[in-house]
N, C-alpha and C positions, 0 to 999 in steps of 0.2 A: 611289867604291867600287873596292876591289881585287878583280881575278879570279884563284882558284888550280885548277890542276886537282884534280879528285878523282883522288888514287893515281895508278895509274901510266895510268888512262884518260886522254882527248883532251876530256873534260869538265868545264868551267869552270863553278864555282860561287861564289858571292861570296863573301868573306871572313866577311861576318857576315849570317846568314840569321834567316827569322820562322819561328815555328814553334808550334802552335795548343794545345799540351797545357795540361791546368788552364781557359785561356783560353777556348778558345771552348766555348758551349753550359754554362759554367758560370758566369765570371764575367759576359762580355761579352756581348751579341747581335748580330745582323749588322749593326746599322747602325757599331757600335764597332769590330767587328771589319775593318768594308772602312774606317774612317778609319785604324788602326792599320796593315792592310796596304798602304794606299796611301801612306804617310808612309815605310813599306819600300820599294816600289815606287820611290817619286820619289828617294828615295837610291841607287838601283842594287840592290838586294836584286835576284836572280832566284832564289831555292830559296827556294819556301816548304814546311815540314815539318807532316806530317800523320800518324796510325794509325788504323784501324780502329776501335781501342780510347780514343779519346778522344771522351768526352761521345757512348756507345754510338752511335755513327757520326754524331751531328749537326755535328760540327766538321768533319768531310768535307764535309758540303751543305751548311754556310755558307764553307766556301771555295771550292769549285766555284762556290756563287751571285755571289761576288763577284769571279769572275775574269772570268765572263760576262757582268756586271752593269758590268764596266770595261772591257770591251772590250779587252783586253790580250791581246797577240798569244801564241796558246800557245806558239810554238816560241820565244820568249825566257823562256821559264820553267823550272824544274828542278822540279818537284811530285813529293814522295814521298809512301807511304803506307807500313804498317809491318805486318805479318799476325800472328796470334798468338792473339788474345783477340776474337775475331767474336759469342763470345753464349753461350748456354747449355748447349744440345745437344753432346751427348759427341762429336760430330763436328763442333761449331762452333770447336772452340778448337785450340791447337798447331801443328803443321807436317806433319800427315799429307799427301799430295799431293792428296785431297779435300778438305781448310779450305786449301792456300794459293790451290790454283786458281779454287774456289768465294768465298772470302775475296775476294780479289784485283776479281773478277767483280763481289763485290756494292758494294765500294768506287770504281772507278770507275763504277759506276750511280749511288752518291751522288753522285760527285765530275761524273760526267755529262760524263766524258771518256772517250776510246779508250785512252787509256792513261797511265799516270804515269810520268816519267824512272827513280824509286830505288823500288824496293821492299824491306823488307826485313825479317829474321825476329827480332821482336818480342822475345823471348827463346829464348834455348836448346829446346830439346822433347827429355827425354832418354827417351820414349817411343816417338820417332818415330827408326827409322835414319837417322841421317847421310845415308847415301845417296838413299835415298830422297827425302828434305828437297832437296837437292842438285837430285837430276833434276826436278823437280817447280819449283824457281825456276829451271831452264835452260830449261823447256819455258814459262816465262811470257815471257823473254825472245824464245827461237824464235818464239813466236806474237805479238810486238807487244804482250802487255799493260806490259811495262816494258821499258826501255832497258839497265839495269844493277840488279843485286842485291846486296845485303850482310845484315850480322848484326847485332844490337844485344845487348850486353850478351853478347858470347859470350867465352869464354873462350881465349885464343891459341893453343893444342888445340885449339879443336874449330874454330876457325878455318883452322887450318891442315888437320887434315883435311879439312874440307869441299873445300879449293882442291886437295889431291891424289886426292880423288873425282873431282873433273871433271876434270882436267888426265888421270887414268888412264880414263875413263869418255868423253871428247871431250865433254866439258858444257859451258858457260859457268859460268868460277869467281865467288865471290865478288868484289867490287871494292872493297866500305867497310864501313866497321862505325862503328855509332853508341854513342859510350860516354860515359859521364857525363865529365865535366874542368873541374876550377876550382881556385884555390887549394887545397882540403882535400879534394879527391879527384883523383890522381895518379897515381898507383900503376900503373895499368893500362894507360894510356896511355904515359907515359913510361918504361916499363921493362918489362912483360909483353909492349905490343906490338912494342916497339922492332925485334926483329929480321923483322918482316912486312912492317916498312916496307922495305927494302930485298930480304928473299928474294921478294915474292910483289907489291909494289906497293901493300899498302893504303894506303888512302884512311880518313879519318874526318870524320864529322859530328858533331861532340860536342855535348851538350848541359848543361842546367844550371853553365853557367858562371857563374852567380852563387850558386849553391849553394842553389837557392830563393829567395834574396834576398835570403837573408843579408848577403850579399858587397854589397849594395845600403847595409848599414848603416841601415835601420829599422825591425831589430829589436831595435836597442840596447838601449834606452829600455821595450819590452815589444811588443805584438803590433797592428799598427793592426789595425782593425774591417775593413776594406777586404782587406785582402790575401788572398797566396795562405795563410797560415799559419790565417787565421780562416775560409778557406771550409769549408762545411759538406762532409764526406765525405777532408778532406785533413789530418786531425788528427793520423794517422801522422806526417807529417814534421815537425811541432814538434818532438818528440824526438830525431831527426835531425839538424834545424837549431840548435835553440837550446840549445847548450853552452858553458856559459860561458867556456870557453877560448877558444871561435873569437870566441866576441862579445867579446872583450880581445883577441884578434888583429884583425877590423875597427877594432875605436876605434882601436890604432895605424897599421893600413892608411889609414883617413881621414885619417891627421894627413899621411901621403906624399901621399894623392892632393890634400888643401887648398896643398900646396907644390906641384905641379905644373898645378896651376891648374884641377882636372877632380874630377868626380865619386868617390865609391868606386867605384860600379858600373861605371864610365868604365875606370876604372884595373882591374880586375877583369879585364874584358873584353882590355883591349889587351893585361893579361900572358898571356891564352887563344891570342889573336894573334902573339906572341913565338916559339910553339912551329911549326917548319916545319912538324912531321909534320902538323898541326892541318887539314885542307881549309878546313873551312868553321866557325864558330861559331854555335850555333842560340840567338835571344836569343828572347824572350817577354816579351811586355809585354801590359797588358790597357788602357792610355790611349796617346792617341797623344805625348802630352810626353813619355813613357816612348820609344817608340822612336824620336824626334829622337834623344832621350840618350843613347841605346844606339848608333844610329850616326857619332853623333862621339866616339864610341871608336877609331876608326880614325884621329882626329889626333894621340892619343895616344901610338899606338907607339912614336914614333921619339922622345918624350922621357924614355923608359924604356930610359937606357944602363947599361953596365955598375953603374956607383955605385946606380944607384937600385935595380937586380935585387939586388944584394946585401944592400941595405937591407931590400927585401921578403923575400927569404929570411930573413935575421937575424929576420925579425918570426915568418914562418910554420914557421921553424925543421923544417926540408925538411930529412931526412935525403936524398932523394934529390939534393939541389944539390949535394950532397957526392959525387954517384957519378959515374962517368966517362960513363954513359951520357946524363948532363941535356944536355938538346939547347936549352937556351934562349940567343942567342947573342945 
């Protein structure tokens, strides 16, 4: 396993991390779920990624169960949680400073820890002042329930105010932000955030680098019975994933990855790893052969040279590889 820092902190997280959404408390149960994270574990994984809002807090208390349950030393771990979406009550949801603090509280009771590394805000709350959101994640960090905060799905505005709130305010700024990134979502990462990464030091935890699964290539063919596209409650994203464009982009993606001797998902993954800005890559898998596969992504890299990125741009036909800001080197 490789170690990079998150942004511009002294925080090493692994190149390619586990992370529970969809997965636990839906597909899997805990005895799958501690095979699947121990198969991360024995590869070097130290971030395993978690929310509040996944599988209405049970994927919290079956990762908490099984960290305890392995005896794994916490302070080689990086455990996030994500605040946002806690439950019902008109005060259980968003980023008022009573759901993050209360949030935050009732998440490590599931998690059955003093505190988690990353915490971070789930979505936007264009309800709640900036500000306020701000003091409210600097007063988790002052008091020990998390080490560092960031944003998920926030917009490079309101990212950036947030970090000149605290910086004008003496708060603790944002450090990362969690954004979707894979082949056929780009956009945000490579070019809205591009000037964070050096004005302010973000860091990123991306997720869905396989595009749901897409990018996995077995959704060619049609939908297995098994997957994430057929669990009940996740029908939303068939319409998302399965366009037939991108699925005649994978079949050609596959014919690159069968010449370099690896998976699609394989090759998927290592071009996620390509990008410096990238901290860490967050994979999910619900069988543990699934995340062998995912971690020998990492042999990949380095046979992804110049010929072959052009080859995969040619296929995924990126206007942004075209622009001066593509950071993929």
């Amino acid at each position: 396993m490789k170690y990079r820092t998150l942004g511009a902190s002294g925080l090493k997280v692994s190149a390619l991390s586990y992370g529970s959404w969809v997965t636990f408390g839906d597909q899997v149960d805990t005895e799958r779920a501690a095979a699947c994270m121990q198969v991360a574990y024995d590869h070097g994984v130290n971030f395993f990624d978690n929310a509040e809002a996944y599988s209405g807090g049970q994927s919290e208390r079956m990762m908490g169960e099984i960290i305890r349950e392995n005896g794994w030393n916490r302070t080689d771990l990086v455990v996030s949680t994500k605040i946002f979406w806690g439950g019902e009550g008109p005060n259980d949801r968003g980023l008022s400073r009573k759901h993050v603090v209360e949030g935050t509280v009732a998440a490590l009771e599931r998690l059955r820890m003093d505190y988690v590394d990353l915490v971070f805000c789930h979505r936007p709350d264009l309800e709640t002042p900036i500000e306020e959101t701000v003091r409210a994640m600097s007063y988790l960090v002052d008091h020990g329930y998390a080490f560092y905060w960031g944003t998920s799905e926030w917009s490079a505005q309101q990212i950036r105010h947030a970090h000149e709130v605290a910086c004008r305010e003496h708060l603790v700024p944002p450090t990362m932000e969690q954004p979707q990134y894979n082949m056929f979502h780009r956009e945000r990462v490579e070019r809205e955030y591009a000037p964070l990464y050096e004005d302010i030091g973000l860091g990123t935890t991306t997720w869905s680098p396989l595009a749901s699964g897409l990018l996995t290539g077995k959704y060619n063919d049609g939908i297995p019975a098994n997957s994430r596209l057929a669990t009940e409650g996740y029908e939303w994203l068939q319409d998302q994933v399965l366009v037939d464009e991108r699925l005649d982009k994978v079949r050609q993606l596959s014919e690159v990855a069968e010449e370099l001797d690896c998976t699609t998902a394989q090759l998927a993954l290592a071009w996620c790893l390509l990008n410096d800005d990238v901290s860490t890559v967050i994979t999910g898998a619900s069988k543990p052969h699934q995340v062998q596969e995912n971690m020998q992504a990492l042999d990949v890299v380095d046979q992804i040279d110049a010929e072959v990125q052009t080859r995969i741009e040619s296929i995924l036909d990126s206007e942004l590889a075209k622009r001066p800001n593509f950071r993929h080197q």
